[in-house]
C-alpha positions in Angstrom: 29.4 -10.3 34.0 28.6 -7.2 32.5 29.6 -8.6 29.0 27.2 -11.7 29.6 24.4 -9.3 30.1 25.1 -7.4 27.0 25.0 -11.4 25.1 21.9 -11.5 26.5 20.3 -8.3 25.5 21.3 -8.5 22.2 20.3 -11.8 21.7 16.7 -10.7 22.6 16.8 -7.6 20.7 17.8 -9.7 17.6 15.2 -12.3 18.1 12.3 -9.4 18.8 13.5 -8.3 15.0 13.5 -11.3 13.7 9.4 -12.0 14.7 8.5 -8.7 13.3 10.1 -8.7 10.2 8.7 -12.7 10.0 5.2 -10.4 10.6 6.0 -8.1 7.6 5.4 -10.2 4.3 6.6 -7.0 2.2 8.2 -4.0 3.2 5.9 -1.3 3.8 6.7 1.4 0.7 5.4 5.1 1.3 2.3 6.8 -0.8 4.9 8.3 -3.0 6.5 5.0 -4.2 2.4 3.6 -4.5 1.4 6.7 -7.1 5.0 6.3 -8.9 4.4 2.8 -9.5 0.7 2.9 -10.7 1.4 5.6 -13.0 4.4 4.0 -14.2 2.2 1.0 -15.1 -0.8 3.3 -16.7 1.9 5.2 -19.1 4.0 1.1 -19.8 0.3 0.5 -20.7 -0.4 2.8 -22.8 2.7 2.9 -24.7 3.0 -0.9 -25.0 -0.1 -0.3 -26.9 0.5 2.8 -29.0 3.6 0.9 -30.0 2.0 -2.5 -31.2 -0.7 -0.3 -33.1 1.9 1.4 -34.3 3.9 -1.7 -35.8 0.7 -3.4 -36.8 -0.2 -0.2 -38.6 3.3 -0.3 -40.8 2.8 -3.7 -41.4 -0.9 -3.7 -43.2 -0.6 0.2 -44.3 -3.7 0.8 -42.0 -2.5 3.8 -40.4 -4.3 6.1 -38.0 -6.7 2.9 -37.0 -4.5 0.0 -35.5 -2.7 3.0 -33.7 -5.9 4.3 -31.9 -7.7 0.6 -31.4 -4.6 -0.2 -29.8 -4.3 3.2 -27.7 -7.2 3.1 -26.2 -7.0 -0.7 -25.6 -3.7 0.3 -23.5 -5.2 2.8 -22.0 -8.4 0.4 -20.8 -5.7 -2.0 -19.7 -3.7 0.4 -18.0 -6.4 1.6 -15.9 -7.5 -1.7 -15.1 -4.2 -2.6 -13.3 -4.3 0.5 -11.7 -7.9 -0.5 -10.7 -6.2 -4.3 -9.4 -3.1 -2.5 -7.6 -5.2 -0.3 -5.2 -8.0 -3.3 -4.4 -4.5 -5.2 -3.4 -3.2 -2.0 -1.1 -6.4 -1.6 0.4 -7.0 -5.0 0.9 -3.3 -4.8 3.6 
């Protein structure tokens, strides 16, 4: 008897978990892991950027331009998928 009634309580524990993680689309992640991952894409932004300018500058004997243009293009495109990222968090 008593071990039936245990079945039974677990089976409804596991299905009330179940229907609320079904609810959850994506794990909720702190503030903390929100700010490390938008700065971590501002700074991959940025450097992406300094890097190409930096290759591009090599190549064509250019040098301080390609490196800047393409600094402050990372840095524009950095910021903008910071910009995207919050809409998306405040949007949940």
């Amino acid at each position: 008897m008593q071990e039936e009634d245990f079945k039974t309580r677990l089976k409804i524990a596991k299905n009330k978990a179940k229907s609320k993680y079904s609810e959850e689309k994506e794990p909720s992640k702190s503030g903390m892991g929100h700010a490390f991952k938008m700065s971590t894409e501002l700074v991959a932004a940025v450097a992406v950027g300094t890097i190409i300018g930096f290759i591009l500058d090599n190549w064509f004997g250019t040098k301080p331009w390609l490196i800047l243009i393409f600094f402050f293009v990372g840095v524009a495109t950095g910021i903008m998928n910071v910009v995207k990222s919050a809409k998306k968090m405040q949007e949940k």
